[in-house]
VOBA-1610 file (N, C-alpha, C; in pm, whole numbers, padded with zeros to 5 digits, always signed):
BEGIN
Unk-01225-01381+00264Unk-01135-01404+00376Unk-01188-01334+00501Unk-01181-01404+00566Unk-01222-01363+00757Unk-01117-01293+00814Unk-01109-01198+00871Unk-00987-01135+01003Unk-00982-01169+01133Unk-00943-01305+01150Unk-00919-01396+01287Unk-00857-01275+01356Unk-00715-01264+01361Unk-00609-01168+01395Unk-00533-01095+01353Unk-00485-00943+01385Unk-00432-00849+01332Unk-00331-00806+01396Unk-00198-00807+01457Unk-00124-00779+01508Unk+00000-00696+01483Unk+00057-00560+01545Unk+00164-00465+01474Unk+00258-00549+01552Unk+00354-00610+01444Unk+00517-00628+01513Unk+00606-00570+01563Unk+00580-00478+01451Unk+00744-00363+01450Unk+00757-00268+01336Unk+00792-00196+01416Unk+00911-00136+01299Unk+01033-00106+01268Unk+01032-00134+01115Unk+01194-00166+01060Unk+01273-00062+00996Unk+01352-00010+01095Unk+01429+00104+01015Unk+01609+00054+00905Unk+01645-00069+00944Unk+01717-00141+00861Unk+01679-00306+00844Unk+01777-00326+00749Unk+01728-00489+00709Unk+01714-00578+00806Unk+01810-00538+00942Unk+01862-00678+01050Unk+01679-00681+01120Unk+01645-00567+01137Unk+01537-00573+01179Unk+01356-00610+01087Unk+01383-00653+00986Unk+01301-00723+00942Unk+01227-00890+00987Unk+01121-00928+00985Unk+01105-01064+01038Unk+01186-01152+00966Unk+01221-01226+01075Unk+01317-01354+00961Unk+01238-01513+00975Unk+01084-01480+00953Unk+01026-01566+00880Unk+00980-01602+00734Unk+00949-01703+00733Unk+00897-01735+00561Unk+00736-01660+00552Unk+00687-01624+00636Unk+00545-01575+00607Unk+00542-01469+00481Unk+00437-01475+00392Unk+00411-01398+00259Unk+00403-01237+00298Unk+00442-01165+00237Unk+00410-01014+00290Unk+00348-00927+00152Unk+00282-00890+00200Unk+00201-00736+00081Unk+00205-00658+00128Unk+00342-00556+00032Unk+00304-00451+00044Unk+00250-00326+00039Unk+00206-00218+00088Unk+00116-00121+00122Unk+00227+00052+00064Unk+00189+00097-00092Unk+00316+00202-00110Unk+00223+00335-00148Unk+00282+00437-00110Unk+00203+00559-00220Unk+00257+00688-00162Unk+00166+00748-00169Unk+00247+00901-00133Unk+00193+00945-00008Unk+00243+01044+00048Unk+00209+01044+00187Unk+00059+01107+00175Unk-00014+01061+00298Unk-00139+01109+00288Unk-00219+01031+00168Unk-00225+00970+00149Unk-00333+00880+00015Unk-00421+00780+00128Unk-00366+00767+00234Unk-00478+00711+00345Unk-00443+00565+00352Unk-00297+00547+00373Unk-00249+00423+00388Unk-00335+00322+00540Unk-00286+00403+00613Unk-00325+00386+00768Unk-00476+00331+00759Unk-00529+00413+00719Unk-00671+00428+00747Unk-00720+00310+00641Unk-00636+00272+00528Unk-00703+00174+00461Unk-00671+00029+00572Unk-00521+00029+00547Unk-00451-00059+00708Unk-00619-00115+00805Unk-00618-00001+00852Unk-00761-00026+00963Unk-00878-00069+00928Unk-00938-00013+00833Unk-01045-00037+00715Unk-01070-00173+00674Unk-00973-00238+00651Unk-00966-00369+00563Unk-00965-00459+00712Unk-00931-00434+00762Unk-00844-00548+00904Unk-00950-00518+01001Unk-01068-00439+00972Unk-01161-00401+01072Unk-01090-00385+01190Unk-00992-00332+01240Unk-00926-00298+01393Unk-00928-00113+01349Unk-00998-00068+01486Unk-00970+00043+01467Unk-00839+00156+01454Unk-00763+00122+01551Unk-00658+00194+01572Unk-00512+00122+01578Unk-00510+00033+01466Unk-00424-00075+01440Unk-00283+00002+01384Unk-00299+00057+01302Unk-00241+00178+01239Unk-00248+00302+01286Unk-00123+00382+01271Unk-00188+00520+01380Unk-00225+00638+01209Unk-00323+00639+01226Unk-00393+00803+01160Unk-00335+00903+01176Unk-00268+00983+01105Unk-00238+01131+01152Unk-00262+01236+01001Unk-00283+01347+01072Unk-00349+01444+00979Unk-00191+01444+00922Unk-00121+01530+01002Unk-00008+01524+00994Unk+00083+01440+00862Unk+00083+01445+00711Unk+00175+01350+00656Unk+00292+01318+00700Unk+00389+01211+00623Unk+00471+01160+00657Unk+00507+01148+00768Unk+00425+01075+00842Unk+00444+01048+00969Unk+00493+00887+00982Unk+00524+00802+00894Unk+00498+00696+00916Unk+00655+00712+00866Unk+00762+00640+00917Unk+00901+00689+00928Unk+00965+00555+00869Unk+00918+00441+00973Unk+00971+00297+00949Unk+00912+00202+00838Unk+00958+00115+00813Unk+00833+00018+00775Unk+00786-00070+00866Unk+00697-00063+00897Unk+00553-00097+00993Unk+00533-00238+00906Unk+00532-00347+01036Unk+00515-00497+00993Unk+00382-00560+01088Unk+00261-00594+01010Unk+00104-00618+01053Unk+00135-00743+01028Unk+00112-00877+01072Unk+00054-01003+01098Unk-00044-01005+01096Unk-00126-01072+00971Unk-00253-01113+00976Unk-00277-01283+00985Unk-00392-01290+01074Unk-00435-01425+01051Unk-00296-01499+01055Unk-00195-01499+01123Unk-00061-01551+01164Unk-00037-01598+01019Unk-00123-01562+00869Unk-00046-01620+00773Unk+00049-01527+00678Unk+00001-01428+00692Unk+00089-01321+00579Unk+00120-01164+00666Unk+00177-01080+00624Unk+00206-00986+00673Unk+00146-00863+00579Unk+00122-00755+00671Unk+00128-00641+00533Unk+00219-00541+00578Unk+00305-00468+00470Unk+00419-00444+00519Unk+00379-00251+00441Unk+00383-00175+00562Unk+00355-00045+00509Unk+00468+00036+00535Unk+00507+00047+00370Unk+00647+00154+00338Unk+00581+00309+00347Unk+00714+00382+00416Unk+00656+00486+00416Unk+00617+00596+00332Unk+00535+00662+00302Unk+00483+00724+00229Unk+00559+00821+00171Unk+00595+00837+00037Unk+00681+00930-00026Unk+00619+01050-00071Unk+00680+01144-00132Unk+00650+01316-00204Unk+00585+01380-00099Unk+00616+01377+00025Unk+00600+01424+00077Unk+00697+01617+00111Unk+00674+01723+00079Unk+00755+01848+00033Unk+00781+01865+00174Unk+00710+01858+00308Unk+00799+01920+00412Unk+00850+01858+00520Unk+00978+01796+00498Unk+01042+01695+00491Unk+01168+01738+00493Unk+01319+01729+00525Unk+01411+01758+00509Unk+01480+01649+00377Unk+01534+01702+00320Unk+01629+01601+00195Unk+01715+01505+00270Unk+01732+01536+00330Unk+01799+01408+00450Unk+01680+01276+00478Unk+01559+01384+00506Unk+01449+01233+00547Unk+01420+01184+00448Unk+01386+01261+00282Unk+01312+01196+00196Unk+01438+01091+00152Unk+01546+01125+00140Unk+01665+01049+00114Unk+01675+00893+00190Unk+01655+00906+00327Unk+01620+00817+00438Unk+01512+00759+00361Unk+01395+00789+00367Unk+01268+00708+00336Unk+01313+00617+00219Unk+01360+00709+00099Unk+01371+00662-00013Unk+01468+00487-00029Unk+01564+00541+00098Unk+01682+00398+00123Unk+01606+00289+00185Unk+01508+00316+00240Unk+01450+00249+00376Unk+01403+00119+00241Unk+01260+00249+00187Unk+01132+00131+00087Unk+01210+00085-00035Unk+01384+00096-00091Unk+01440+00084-00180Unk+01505-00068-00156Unk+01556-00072-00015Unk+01582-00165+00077Unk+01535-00261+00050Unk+01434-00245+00117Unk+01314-00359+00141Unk+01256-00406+00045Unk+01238-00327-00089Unk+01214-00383-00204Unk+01280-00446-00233Unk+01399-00439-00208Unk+01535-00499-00312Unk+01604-00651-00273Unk+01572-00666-00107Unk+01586-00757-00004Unk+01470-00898+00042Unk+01321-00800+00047Unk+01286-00902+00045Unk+01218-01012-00006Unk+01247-01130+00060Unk+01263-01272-00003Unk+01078-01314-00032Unk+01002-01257+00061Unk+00866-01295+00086Unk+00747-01217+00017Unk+00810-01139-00023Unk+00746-01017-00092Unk+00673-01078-00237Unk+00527-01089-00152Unk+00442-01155-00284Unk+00366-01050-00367Unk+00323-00963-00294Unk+00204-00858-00367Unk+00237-00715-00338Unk+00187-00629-00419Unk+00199-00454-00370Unk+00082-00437-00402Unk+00038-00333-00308Unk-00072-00255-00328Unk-00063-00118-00355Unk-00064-00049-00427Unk+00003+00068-00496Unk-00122+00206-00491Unk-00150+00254-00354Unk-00234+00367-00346Unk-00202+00454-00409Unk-00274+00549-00497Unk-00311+00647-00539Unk-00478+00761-00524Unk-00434+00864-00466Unk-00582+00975-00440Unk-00645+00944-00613Unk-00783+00908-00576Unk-00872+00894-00705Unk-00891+01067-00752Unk-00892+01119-00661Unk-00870+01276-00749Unk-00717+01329-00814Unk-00642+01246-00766Unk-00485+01276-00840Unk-00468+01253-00973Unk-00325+01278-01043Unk-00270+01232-01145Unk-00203+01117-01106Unk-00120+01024-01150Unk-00021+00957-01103Unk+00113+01078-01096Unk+00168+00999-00968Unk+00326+01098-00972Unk+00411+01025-01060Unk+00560+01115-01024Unk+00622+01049-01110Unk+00733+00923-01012Unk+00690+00982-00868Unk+00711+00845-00769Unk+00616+00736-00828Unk+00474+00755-00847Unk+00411+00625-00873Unk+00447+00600-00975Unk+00512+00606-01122Unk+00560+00563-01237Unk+00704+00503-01148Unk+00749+00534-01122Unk+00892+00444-01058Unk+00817+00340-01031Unk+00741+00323-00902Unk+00712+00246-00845Unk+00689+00115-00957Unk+00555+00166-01028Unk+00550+00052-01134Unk+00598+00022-01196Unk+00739+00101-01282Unk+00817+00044-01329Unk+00922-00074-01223Unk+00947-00017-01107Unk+01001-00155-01048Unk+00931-00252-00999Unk+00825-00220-01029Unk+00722-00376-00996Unk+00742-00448-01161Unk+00750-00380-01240Unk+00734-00469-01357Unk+00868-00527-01402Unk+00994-00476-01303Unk+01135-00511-01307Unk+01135-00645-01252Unk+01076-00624-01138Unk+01071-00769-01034Unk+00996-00802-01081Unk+00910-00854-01177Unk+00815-00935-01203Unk+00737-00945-01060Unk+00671-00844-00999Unk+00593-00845-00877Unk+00451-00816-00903Unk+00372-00902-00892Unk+00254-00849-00918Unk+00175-00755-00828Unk+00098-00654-00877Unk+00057-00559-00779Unk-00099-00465-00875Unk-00157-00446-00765Unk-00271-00375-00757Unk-00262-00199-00701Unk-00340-00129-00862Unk-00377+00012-00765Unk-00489+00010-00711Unk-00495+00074-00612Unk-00625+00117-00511Unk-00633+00256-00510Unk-00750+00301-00603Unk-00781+00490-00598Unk-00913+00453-00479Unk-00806+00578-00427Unk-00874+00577-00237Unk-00964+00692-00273Unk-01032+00733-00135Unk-01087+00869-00147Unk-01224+00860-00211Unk-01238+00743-00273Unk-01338+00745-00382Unk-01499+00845-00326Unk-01504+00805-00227Unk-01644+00884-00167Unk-01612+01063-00207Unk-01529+01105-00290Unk-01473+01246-00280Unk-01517+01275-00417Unk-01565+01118-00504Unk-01604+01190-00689Unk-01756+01115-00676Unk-01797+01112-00801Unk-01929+01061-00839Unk-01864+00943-00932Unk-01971+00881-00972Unk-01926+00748-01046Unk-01863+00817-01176Unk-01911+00877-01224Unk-01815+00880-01405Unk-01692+00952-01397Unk-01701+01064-01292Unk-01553+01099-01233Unk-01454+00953-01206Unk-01495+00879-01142Unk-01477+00723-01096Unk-01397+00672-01211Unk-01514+00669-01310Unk-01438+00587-01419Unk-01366+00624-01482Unk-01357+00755-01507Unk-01266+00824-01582Unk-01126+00807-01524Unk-01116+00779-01370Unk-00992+00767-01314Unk-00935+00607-01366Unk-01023+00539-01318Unk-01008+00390-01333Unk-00905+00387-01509Unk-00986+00475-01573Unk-00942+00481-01734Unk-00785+00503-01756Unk-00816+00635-01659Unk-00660+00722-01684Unk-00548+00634-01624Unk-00586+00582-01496Unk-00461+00477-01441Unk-00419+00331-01521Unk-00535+00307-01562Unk-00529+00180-01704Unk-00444+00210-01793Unk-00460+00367-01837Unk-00401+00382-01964Unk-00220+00435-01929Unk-00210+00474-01824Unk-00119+00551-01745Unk-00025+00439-01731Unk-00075+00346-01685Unk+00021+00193-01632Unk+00043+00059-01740Unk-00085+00096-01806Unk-00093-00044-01925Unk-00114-00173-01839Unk-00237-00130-01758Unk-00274-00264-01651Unk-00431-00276-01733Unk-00495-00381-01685Unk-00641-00352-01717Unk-00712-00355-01613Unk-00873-00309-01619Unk-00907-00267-01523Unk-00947-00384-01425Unk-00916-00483-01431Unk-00933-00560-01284Unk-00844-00562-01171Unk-00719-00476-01262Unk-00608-00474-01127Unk-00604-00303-01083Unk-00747-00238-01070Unk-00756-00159-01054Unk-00873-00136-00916Unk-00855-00121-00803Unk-00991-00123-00675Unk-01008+00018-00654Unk-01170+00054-00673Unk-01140+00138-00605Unk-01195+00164-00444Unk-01208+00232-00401Unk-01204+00242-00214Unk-01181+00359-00183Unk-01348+00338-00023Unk-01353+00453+00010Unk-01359+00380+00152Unk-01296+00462+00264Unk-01347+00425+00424Unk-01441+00483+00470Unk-01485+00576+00363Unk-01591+00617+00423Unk-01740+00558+00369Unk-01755+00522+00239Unk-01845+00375+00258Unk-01818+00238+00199Unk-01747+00218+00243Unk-01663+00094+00244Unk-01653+00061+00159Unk-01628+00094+00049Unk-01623+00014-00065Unk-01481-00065-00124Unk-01498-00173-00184Unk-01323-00177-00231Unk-01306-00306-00091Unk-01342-00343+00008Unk-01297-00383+00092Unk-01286-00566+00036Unk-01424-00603+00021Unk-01384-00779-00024Unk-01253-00773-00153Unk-01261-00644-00235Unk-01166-00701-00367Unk-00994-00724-00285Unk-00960-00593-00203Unk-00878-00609-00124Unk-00868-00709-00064Unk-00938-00795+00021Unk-00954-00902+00085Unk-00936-01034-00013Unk-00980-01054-00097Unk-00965-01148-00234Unk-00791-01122-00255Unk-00764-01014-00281Unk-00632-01027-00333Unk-00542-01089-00184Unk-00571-01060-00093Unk-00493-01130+00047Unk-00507-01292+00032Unk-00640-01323+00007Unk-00657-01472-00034Unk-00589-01517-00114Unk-00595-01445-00255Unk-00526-01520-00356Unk-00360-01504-00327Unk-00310-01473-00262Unk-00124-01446-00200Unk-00159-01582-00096Unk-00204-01595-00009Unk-00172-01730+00069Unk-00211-01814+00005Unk-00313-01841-00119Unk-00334-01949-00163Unk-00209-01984-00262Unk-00149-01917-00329Unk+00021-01939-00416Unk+00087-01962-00250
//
């Protein structure tokens, strides 16, 4: 797949403000700091499409990208984040609980996890409600430029065995040498082609 156009809509802090088109959306979930943004930019080749911040949980709303005027990618904000008030993580938690639960267009997830992490026990929710909704979805262990290959695989292993996925619904990806980028791109194809 080619990146004609990349465009930020909005962001949605309740449902009224969601797009109320039929366009397909994938979404973008993980914990704060796993390098949502930066994958966002990475994949869509636009540099500053997404805003970067060292800073976690910075990303408050859910953030709605138009690609190629055919699908959207829809980036929930980043959870486990510790310095945070229980009021915000509470907020966040209603926001991406929302939007899971609501929307109608919601074809794919992309489910980041740090390739040097464990899974949390946010990312076990997560997949358990992807496997509630019958939603199909992909992990992406980011960071990858941070291990060597058998470190690599050993992750690839542990998230296989962790989720009970096999390893093709597993990418991994680094922005820093690009790797991971066509499989990502393939999975955008195969959502507009259904």
């Amino acid at each position: 797949m080619k990146i004609k156009t990349a465009e930020f809509v909005g962001s949605a802090f309740n449902e009224s403000q969601y797009p109320k088109d039929k366009i397909p959306q994938i979404a973008i979930v993980g914990k704060s700091n796993v390098g949502k943004s930066t994958l966002i930019n990475i994949v869509l080749g636009r540099k500053n499409l997404a805003k970067v911040s060292s800073t976690p949980g910075k990303t408050r709303g859910i953030n709605f990208y138009l690609v190629n005027r055919a699908f959207y990618i829809v980036d929930l904000p980043g959870y486990g984040y510790a310095k945070v008030s229980k009021e915000m993580k509470k907020q966040w938690a209603y926001n991406i609980e929302t939007f899971l639960n609501t929307s109608k267009n919601l074809k794919h997830a992309l489910l980041l996890i740090d390739i040097r992490r464990e899974p949390t026990e946010d990312d076990f929710m997560m997949v358990n409600w992807f496997s509630f909704k019958n939603l199909p979805f992909s992990v992406v262990l980011t960071k990858a430029d941070k291990v060597n290959k058998s470190e690599a695989n050993k992750a690839i292993e542990n998230i296989c065995r962790s989720f009970n996925i096999s390893s093709d619904r597993v990418i991994v990806f680094s922005a820093v040498e690009k790797t991971g980028i066509s499989e990502i791109l393939r999975i955008f194809e195969e959502v507009i082609e259904k």
